[in-house]
C-alpha positions as CSV (number, residue, x, y, z in Angstrom):
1,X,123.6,-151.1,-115.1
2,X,125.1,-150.1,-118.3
3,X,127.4,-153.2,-120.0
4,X,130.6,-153.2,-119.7
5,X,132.2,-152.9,-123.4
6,X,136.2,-154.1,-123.8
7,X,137.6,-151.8,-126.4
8,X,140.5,-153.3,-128.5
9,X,143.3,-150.8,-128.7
10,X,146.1,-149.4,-131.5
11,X,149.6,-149.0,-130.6
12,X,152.7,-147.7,-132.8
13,X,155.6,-150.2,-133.9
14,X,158.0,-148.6,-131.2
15,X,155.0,-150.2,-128.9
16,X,155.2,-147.0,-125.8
17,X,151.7,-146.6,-125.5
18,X,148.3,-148.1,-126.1
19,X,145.5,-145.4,-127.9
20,X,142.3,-145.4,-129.7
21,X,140.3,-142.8,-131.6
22,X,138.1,-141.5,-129.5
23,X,135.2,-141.7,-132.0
24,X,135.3,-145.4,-130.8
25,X,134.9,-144.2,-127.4
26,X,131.7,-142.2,-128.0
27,X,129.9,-144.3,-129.8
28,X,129.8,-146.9,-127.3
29,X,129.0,-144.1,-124.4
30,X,126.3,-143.0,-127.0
31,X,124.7,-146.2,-127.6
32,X,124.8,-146.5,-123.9
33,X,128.0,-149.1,-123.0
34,X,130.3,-148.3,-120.4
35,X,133.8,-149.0,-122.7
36,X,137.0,-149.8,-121.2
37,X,140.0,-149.9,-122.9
38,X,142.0,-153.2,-123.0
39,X,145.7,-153.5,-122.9
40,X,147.5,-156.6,-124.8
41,X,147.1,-159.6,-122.0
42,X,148.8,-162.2,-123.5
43,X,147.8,-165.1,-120.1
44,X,145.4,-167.5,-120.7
45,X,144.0,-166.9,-117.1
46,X,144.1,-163.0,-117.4
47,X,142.6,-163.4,-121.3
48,X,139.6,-165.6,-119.3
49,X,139.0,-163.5,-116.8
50,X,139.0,-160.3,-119.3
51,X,136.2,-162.9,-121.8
52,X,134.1,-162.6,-117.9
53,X,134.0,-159.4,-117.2
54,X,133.4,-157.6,-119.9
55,X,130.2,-158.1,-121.9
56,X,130.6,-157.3,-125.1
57,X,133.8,-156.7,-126.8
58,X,134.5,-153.7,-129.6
59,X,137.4,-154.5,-132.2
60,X,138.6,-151.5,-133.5
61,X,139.7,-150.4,-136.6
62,X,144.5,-150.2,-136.9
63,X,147.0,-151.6,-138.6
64,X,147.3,-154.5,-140.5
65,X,147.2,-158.0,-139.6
66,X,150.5,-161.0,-139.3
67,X,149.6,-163.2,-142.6
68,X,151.4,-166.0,-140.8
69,X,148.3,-166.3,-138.5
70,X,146.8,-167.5,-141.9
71,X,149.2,-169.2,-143.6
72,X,150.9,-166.6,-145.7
73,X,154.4,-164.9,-146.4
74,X,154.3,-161.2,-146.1
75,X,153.3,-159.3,-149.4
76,X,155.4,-156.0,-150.5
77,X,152.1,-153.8,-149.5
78,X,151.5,-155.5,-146.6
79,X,151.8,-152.3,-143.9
80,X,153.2,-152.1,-140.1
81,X,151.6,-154.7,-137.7
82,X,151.5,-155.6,-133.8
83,X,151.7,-159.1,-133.3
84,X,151.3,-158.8,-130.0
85,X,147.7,-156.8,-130.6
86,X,147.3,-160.0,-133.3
87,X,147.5,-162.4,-130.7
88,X,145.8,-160.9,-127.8
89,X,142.7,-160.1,-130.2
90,X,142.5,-163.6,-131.9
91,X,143.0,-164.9,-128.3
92,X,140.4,-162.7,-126.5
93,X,137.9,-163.5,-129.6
94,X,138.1,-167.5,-129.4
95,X,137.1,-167.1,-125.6
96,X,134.4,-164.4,-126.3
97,X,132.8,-166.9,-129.1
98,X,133.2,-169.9,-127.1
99,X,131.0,-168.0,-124.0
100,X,128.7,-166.9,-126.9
101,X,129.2,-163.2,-125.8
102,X,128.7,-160.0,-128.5
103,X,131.5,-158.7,-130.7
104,X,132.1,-156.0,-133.1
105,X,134.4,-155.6,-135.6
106,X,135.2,-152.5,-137.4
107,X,137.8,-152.4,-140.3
108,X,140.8,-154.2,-138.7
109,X,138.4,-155.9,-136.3
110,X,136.4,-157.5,-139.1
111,X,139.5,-159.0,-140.7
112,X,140.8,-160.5,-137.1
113,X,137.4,-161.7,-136.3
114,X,137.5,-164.1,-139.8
115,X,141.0,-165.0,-139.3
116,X,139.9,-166.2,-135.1
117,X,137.2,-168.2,-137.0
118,X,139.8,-169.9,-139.2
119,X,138.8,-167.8,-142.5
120,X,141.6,-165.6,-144.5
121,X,142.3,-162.0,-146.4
122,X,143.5,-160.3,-148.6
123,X,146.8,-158.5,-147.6
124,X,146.4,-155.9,-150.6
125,X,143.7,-156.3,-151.8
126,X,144.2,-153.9,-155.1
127,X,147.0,-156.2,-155.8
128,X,145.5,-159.4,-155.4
129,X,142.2,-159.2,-156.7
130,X,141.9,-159.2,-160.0
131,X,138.3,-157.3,-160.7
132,X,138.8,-153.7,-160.9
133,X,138.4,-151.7,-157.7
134,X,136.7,-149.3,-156.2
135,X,138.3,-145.9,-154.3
136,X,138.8,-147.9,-150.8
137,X,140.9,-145.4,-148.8
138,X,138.6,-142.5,-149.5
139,X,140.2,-139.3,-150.8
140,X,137.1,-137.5,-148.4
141,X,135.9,-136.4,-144.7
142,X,135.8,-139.5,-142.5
143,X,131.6,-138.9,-142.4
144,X,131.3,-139.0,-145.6
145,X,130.3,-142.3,-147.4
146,X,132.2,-142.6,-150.7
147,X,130.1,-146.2,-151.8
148,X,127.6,-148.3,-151.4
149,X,127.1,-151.6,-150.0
150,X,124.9,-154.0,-150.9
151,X,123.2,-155.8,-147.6
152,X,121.6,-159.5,-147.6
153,X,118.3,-159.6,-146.8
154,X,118.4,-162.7,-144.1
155,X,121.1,-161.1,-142.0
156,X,121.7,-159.6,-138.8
157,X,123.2,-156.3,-140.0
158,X,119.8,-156.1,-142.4
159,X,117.9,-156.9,-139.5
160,X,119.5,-153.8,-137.1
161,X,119.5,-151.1,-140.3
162,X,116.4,-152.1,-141.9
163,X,117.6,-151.2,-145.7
164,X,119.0,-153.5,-148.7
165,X,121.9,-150.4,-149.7
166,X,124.0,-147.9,-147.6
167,X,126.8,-145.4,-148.3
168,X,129.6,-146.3,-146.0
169,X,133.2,-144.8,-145.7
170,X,136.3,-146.3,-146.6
171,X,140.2,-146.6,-145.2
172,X,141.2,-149.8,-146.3
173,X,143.6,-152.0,-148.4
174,X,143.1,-155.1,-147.0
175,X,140.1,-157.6,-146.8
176,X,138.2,-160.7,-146.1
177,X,138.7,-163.1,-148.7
178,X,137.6,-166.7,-147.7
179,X,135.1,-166.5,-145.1
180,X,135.1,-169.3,-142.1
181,X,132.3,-171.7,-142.3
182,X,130.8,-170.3,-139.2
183,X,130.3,-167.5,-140.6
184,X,128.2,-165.8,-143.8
185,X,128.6,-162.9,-145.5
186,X,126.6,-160.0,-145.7
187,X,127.3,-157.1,-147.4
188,X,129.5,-156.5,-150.6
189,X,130.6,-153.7,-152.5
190,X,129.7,-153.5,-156.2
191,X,133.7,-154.4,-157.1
192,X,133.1,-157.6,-155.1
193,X,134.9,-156.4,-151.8
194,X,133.5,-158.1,-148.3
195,X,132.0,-155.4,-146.6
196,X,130.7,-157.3,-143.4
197,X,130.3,-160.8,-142.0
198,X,128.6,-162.1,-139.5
199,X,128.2,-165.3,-137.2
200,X,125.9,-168.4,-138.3
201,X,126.1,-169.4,-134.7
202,X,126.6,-166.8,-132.5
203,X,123.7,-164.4,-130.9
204,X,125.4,-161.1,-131.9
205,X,129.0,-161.3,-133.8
206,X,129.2,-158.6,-137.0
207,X,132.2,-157.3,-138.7
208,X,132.1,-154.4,-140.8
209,X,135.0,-153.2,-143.0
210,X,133.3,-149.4,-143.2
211,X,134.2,-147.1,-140.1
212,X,130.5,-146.9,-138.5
213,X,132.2,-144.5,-135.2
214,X,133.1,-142.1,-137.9
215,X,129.4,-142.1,-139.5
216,X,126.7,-139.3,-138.5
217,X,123.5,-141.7,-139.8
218,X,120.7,-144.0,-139.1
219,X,122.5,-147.1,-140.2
220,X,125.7,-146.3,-138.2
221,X,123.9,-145.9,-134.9
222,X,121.6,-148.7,-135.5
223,X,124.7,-151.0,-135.5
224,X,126.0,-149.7,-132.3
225,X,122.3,-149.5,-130.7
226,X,121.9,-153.3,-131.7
227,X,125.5,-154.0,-130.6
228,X,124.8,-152.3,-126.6
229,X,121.0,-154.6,-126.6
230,X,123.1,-157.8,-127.0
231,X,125.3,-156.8,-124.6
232,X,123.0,-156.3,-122.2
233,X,121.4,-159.6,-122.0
234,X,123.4,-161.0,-119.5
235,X,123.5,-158.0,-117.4
């Protein structure tokens, strides 16, 4: 039986309909998941029984994040967010870390898995870091990666695309900043941006701020291939 993969979902501030690119949608069908697409369930009893069913769950990539979930006022860049989407997904991520079951954030989903964890971001990042930046919402075809990141050897993500450097898109202004305990990071961009962080503790729990669905290469589908073999350990 293919796992069952719970696919996080975007939805516009006038809140009519839930949606998801379906690049998200085939590269869990490629990778050989069965995704399903997950509506904002706000009931500690419906959020468990979603953490059961599903075995793996996909955080996708949207809008940005409350800052009061970590402490903050809003900042003048800070763009449209969902609190409801905030809550279900720090919700549904506790439980799915608790049962030690696979996650994977993209983007958006990278940033909610550090904040679940008890870590913090950047709102804007290109007005609160002081280093100068790199082009982070690429000016170029989704496919096409406009940097590099730099990958730690003793990680998971080096461990499922076997190299030390990749070129990865980019369509973002916000970032991790301090990462939880439980977790380490592992890749950064040459301007100091976290790029992707992973779980100390956890079997299989990545985020990474790049846009792998949108990625024709190696690297991208190593991530998703490594992401559906978790998932099917407790199949």
């Amino acid at each position: 039986m293919k796992p069952i993969i719970g696919i996080t979902t975007s939805m516009e501030i006038d809140q009519t309909q839930y949606t998801t690119n379906q690049r998200n949608v085939r590269a869990i069908i490629r990778a050989g998941g069965l995704p399903m697409m997950l509506p904002y369930v706000l009931d500690d009893m419906d959020l468990a029984q979603i953490a059961q069913q599903i075995d793996g769950l996909y955080a996708t990539g949207g809008d940005d994040i409350d800052p009061t979930l970590f402490g903050e006022e809003p900042h003048p860049k800070l763009g449209p967010i969902i609190p409801k989407r905030d809550q279900f997904e720090i919700e549904l991520m506790k439980k799915m870390l608790d049962m030690d079951k696979p996650i994977l954030g993209v983007c958006r989903g990278s940033q909610t898995l550090n904040i679940a964890a008890g870590g913090d971001m950047y709102q804007d990042i290109y007005a609160q870091m002081e280093s100068e930046l790199l082009q982070h919402s690429q000016r170029a075809p989704r496919e096409h990666g406009s940097h590099y990141v730099d990958i730690l050897g003793n990680s998971l993500l080096y461990q499922l695309v076997g190299q030390k450097k990749i070129r990865v898109n980019s369509y973002h202004h916000q970032a991790n900043r301090d990462v939880s305990e439980n977790y380490q990071i592992s890749a950064l961009a040459s301007d100091g941006v976290v790029e992707a962080i992973e779980s100390k503790e956890n079997t299989f729990v990545l985020g990474v701020q790049w846009h792998p669905e949108a990625m024709n290469d190696e690297a991208s589908d190593k991530i998703y291939l490594g992401f559906i073999e978790a998932c099917k350990q407790d199949v």
